[in-house]
PAKE-554751 format. One line per field, with one value per residue: x, y, z of N, C-alpha, C in turn. Coordinates in steps of 0.001 Angstrom, whole numbers. Atoms other than C-alpha are relative to their C-alpha. Layout:
nxx	X  ...
nyy	Y  ...
nzz	Z  ...
caxx	X  ...
cayy	Y  ...
cazz	Z  ...
cxx	X  ...
cyy	Y  ...
czz	Z  ...
***
This chain:
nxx	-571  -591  1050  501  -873  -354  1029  108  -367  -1290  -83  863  -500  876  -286  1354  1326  1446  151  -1083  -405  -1354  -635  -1356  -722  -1110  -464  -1086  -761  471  -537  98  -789  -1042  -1172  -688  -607  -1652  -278  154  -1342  -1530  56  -501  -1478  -1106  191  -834  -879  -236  173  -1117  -1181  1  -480  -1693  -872  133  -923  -165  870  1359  704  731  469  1151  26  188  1012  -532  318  1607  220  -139  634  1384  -84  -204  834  976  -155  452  1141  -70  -775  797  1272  -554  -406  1068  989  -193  66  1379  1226  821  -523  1737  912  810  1326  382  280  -1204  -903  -858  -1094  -1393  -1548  916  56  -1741  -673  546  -515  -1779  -591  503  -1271  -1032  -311  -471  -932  -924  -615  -615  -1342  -707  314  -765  -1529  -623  157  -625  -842  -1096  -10  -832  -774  -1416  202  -46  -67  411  -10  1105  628  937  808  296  562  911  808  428  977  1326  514  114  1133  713  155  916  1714  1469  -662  201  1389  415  258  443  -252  1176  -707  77  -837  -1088  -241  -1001  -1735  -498  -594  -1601  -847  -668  -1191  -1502  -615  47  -1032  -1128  76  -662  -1441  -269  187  362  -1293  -1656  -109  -972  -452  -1413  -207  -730  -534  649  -1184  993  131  644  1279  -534  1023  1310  -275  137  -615  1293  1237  -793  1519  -917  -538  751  1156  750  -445  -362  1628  801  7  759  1699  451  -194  585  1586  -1  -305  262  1190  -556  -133  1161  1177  -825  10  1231  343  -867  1112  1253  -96  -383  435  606  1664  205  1039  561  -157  1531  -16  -1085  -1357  -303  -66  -1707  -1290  126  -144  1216  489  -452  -1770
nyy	-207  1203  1240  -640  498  1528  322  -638  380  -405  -1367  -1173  -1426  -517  420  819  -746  175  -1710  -260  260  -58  -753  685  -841  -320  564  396  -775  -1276  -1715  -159  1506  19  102  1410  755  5  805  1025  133  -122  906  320  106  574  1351  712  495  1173  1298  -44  -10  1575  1383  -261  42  1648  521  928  1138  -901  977  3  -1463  253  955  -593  -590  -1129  -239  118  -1552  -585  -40  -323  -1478  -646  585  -685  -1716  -814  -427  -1154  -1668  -464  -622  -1025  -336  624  -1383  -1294  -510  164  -1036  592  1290  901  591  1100  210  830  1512  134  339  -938  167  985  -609  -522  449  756  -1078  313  1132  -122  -1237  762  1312  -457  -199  869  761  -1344  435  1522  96  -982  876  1212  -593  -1041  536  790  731  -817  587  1769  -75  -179  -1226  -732  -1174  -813  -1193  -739  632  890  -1132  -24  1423  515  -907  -1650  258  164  -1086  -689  1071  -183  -1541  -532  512  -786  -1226  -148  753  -103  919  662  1372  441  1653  1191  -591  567  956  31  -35  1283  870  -1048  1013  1548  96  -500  1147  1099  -686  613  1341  770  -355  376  1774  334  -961  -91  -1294  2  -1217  -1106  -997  460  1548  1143  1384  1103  190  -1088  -143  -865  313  -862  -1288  -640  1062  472  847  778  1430  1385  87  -556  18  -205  -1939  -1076  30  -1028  -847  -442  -296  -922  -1400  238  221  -1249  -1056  -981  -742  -1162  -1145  -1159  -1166  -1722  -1242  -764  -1361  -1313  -301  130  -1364  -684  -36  -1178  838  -886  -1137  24  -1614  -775  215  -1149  951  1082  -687  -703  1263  619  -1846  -536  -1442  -1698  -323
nzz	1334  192  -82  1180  746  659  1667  924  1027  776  325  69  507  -1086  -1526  -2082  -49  838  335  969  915  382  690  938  721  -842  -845  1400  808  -555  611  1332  1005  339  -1038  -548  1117  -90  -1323  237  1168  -457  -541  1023  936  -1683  -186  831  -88  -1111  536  593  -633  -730  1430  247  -1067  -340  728  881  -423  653  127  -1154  -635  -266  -929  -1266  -85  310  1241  152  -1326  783  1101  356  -255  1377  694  -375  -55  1650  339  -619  1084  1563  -230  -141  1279  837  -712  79  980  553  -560  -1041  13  -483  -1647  644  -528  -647  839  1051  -291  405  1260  62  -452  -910  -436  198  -715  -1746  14  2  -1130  -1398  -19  -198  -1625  -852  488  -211  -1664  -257  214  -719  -1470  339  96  -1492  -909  472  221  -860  -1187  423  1078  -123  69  1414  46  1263  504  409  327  -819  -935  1212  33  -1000  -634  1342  1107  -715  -816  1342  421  -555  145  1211  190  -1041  -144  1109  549  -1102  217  -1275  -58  -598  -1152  1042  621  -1110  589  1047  -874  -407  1084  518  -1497  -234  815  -585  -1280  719  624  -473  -323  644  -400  -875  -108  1404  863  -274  439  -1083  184  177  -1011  -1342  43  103  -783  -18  -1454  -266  564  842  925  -163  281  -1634  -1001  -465  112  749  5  235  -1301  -799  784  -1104  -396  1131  -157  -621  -92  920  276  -950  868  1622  -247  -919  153  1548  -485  -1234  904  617  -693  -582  953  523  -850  -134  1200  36  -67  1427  1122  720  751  1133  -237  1656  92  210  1274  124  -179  1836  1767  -156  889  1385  626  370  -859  -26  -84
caxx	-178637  -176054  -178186  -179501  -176092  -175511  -178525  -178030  -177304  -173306  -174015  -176977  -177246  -180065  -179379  -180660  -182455  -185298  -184496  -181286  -179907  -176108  -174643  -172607  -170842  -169797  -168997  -166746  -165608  -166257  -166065  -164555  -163303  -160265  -158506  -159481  -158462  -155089  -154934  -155977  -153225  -150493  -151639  -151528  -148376  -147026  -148082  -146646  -144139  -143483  -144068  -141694  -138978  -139433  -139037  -135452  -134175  -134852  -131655  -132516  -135822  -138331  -140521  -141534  -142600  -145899  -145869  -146298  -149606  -147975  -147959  -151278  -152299  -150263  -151631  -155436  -154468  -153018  -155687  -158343  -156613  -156599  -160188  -160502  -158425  -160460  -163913  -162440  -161029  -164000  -166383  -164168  -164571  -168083  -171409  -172938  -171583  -174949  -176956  -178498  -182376  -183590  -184310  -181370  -178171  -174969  -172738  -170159  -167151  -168590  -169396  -165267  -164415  -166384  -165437  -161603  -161530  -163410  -160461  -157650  -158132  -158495  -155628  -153491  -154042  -153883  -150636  -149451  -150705  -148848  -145332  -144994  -146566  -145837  -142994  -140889  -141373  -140563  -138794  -134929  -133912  -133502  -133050  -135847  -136338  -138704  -139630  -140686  -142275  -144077  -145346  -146670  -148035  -147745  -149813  -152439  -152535  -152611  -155613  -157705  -157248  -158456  -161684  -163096  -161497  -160824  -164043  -166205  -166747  -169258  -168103  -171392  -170703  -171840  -169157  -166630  -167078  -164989  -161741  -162420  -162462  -159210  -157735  -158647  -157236  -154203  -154209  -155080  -151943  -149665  -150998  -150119  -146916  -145874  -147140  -147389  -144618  -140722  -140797  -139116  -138030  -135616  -135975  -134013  -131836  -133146  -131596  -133590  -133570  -134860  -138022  -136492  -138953  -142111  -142924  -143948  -142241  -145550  -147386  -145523  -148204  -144903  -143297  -146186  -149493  -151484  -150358  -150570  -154444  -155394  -154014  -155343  -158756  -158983  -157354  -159891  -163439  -162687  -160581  -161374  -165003  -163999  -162095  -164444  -167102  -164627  -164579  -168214  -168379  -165550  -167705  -170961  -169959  -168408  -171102  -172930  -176548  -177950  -180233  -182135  -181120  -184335  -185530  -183783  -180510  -181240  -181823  -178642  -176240  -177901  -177852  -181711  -183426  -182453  -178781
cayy	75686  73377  70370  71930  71549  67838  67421  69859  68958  69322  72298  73879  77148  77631  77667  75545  78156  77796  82056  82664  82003  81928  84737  82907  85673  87099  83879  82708  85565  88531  92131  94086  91511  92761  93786  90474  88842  90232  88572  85481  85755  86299  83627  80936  81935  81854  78146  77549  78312  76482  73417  74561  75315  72137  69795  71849  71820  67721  66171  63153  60542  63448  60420  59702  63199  62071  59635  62193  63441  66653  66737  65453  68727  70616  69721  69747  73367  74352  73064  74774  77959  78504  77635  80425  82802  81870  82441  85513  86315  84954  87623  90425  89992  89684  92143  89013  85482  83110  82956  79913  79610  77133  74764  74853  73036  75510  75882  72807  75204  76557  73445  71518  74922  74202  70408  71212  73955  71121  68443  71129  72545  69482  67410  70955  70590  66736  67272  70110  68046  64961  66867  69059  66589  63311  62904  65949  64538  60387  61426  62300  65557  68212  71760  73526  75412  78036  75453  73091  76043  76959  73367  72491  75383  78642  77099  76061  79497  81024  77941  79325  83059  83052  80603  82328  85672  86171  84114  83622  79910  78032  74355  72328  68811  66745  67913  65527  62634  64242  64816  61066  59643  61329  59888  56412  56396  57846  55119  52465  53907  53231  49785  48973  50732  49118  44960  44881  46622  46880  50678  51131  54722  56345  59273  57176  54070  51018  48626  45501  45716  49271  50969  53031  51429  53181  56209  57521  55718  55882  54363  51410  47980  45731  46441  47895  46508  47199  50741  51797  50389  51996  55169  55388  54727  57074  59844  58525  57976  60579  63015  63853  63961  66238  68651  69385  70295  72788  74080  74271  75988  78575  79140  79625  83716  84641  83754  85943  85654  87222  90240  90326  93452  96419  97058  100246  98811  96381  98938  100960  97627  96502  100829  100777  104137  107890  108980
cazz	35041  35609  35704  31954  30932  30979  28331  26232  22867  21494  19589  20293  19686  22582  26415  29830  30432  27391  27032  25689  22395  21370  19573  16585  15204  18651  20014  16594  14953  17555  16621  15811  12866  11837  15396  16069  13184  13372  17274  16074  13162  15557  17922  14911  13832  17676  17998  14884  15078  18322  16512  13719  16174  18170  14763  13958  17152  17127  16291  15166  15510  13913  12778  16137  17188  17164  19602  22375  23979  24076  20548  19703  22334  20096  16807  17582  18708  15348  14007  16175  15923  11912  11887  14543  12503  9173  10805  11910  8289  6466  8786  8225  4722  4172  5978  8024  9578  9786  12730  12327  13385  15748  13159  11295  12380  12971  10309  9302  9782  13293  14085  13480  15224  18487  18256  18058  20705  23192  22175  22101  25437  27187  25392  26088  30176  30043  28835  30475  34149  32612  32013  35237  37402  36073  34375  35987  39022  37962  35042  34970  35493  32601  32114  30309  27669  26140  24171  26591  28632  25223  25255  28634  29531  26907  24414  26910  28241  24489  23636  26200  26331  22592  22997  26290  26032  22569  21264  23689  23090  25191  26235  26351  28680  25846  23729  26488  24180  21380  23589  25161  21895  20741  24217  24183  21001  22077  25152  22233  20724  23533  24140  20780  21085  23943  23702  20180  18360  18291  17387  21100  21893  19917  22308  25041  25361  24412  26999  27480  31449  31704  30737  28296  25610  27072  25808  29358  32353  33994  31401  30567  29728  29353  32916  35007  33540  36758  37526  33729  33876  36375  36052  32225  33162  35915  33511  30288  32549  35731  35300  31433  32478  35620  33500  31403  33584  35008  31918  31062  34168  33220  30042  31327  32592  28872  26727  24370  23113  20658  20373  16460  15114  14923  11824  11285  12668  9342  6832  8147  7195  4147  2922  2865  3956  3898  2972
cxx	1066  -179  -291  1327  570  -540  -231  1119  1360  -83  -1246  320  -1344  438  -909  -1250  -1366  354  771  635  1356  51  961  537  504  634  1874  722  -473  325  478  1035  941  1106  -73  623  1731  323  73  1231  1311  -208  144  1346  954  82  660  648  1300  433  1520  1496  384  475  1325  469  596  1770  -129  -1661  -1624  -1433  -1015  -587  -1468  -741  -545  -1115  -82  -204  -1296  -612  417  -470  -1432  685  713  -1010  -873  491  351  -1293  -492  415  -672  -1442  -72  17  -1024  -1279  125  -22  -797  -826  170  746  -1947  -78  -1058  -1578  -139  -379  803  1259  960  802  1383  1093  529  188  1411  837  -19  686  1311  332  -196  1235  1375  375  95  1353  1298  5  65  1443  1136  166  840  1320  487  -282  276  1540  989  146  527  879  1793  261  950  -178  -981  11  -884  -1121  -1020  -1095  -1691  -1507  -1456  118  -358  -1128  -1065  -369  -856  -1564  -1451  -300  -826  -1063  -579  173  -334  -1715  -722  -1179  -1109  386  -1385  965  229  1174  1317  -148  1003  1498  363  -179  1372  658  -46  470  1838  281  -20  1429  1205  -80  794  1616  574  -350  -94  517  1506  621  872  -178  963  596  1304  668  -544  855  -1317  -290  -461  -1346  -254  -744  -1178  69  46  694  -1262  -820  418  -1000  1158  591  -573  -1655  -1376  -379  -686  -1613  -502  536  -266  -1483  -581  89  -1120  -1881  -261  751  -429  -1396  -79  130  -793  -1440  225  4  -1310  -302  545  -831  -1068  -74  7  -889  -584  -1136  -223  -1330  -457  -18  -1792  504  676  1202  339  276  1427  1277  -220  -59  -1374  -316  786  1673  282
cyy	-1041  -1852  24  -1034  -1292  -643  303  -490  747  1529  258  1283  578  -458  -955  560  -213  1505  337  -810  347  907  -709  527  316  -1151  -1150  848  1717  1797  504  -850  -153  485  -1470  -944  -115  -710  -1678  -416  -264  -1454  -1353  124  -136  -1496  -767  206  -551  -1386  270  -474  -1375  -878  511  -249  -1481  -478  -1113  -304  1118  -885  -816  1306  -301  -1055  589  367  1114  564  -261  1297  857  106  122  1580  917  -269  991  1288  678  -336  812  743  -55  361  1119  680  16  1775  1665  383  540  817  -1168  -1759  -769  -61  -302  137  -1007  -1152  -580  -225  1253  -234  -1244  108  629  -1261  -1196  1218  -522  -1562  -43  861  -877  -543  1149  161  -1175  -873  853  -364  -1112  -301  833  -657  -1143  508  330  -943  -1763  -460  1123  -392  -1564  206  552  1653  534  1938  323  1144  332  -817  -877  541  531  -1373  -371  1052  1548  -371  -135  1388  1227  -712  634  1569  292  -851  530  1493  668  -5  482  -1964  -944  -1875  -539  -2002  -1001  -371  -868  -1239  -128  -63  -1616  -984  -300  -1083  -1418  -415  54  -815  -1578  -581  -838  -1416  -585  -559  -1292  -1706  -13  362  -79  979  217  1684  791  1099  -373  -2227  -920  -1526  -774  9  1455  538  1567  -55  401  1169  705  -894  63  -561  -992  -1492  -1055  -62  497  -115  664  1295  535  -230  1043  1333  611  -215  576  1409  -102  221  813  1230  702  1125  1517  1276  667  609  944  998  638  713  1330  641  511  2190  654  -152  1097  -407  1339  938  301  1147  950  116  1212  265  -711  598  537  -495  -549  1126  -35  1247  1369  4  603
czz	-332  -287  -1662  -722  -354  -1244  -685  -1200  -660  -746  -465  556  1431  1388  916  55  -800  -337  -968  -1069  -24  -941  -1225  -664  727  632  -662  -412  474  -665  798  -884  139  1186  -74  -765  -106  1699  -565  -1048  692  1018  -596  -473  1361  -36  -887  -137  983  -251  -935  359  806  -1239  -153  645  453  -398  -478  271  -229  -150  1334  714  740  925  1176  242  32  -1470  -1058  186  -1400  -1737  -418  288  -1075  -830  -314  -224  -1697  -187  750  -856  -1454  46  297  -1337  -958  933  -319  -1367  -528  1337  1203  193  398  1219  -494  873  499  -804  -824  929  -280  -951  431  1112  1819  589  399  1098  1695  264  209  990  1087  314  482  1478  888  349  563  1780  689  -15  805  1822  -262  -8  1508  1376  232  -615  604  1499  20  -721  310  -351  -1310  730  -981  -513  -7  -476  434  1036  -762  249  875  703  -669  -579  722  482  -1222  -732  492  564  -1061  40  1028  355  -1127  -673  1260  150  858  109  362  394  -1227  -1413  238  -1098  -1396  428  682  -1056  -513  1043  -443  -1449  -357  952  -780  -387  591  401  -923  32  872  246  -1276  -1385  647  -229  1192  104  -524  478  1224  -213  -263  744  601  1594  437  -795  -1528  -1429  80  -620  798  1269  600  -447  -842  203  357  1662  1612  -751  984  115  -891  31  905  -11  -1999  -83  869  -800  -1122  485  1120  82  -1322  642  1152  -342  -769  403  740  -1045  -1000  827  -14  -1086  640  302  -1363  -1050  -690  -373  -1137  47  -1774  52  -126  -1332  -645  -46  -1608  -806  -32  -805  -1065  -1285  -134  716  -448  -119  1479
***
């Protein structure tokens, strides 16, 4: 089955197997709607206002926020988690969410959903592995907060409770090319940053004899070109890949398939038949 999963197509809606079919109502916007709807509401409004609180608390250099992979992490995951909470919302309004037929592509909204849950989660324990193990360890010591607790490691725990818990999302392998796009963009990013700009860090000193101009001290192109190579193309072409076949494997227990209602079942929800 695992073997299946490398060649199966981004978002199909049919399994390895050849048997089972995907559920896309329980696996998007599970029942029942509206408990879950209200979960999904509060989870959304946790994350955000994480983010919120993080931008006030900034004292100065807001404008750079976005510099971080941390925050990237955090923004596909606000992302992914109001189109979670509106497929949710959208279900509980209306009888039926589409379940698409084998010949018919899944829905748009469905399909930006699945796409953003692949990128979130990964970007979420790239970052969270980059903080606690990277730079808390090289980096200069600090007292954290909630916030930073929140960060690199709440949100990831909150990301992934509601897509294989909550939802019941399936990660297909092929899917790994949207999260290592995202990345080497984000490693494009700091190249520029870093040989090709005078933006610097406003986060931290800017003294010409220290590395206080990186955004990461580990991944600095101007004072460690060697290092920073190789340890962004081990994180971009082996570990991404890695990760996420840990996590099509954590997927592969939670899914849901689908069972075509009887015809009796039908009439019941559409009011046909006997009072």
């Amino acid at each position: 089955r695992l073997m299946g999963e490398l060649v199966q197509s981004p978002f199909s809606i049919s399994e390895s197997d050849g048997v089972n079919v995907l559920d896309i109502q329980q696996s998007f916007a599970p029942s029942p709607t509206r408990l879950i709807a209200c979960l999904k509401i509060i989870a959304f409004i946790t994350v955000l206002d994480v983010v919120v609180l993080d931008l006030v608390l900034m004292d100065a250099n807001r404008y750079f926020y976005m510099a971080y992979l941390a925050h990237w992490a955090l923004g596909f995951s606000l992302v992914y988690l109001f189109l979670s909470m509106t497929n949710s919302l959208l279900s509980a309004c209306s009888k039926f969410l589409f379940q698409p037929s084998m010949e018919k592509p899944v829905p748009l909204l469905i399909r930006t959903t699945w796409a953003l849950f692949s990128i979130s989660v990964l970007f979420q324990i790239l970052a969270t592995i980059m903080h606690w193990i990277l730079v808390l360890l090289y980096g200069p010591e600090r007292d954290f907060s909630f916030i930073d607790c929140m960060k690199y490691g709440g949100i990831l725990a909150i990301v992934i409770l509601e897509g294989f818990v909550v939802n019941r999302i399936p990660i297909r392998f092929r899917q790994v090319n949207y999260p290592m796009a995202v990345l080497l963009l984000y490693l494009i990013w700091i190249v520029i940053h870093d040989r090709h700009s005078k933006i610097g860090n406003p986060d931290k000193s800017n003294e010409n004899e220290s590395d206080d101009d990186a955004i990461y001290a580990v991944l600095n192109w101007n004072k460690r070109p060697v290092e920073t190579g190789i340890i962004s193309s081990v994180t971009l072409l082996v570990a991404t890949p890695l990760i996420f076949f840990f996590l099509v494997v954590i997927s592969l227990p939670y899914r849901r398939f689908y069972s075509p209602p009887s015809p009796h079942k039908l009439e019941e929800d559409i009011g046909i038949g006997s009072p």
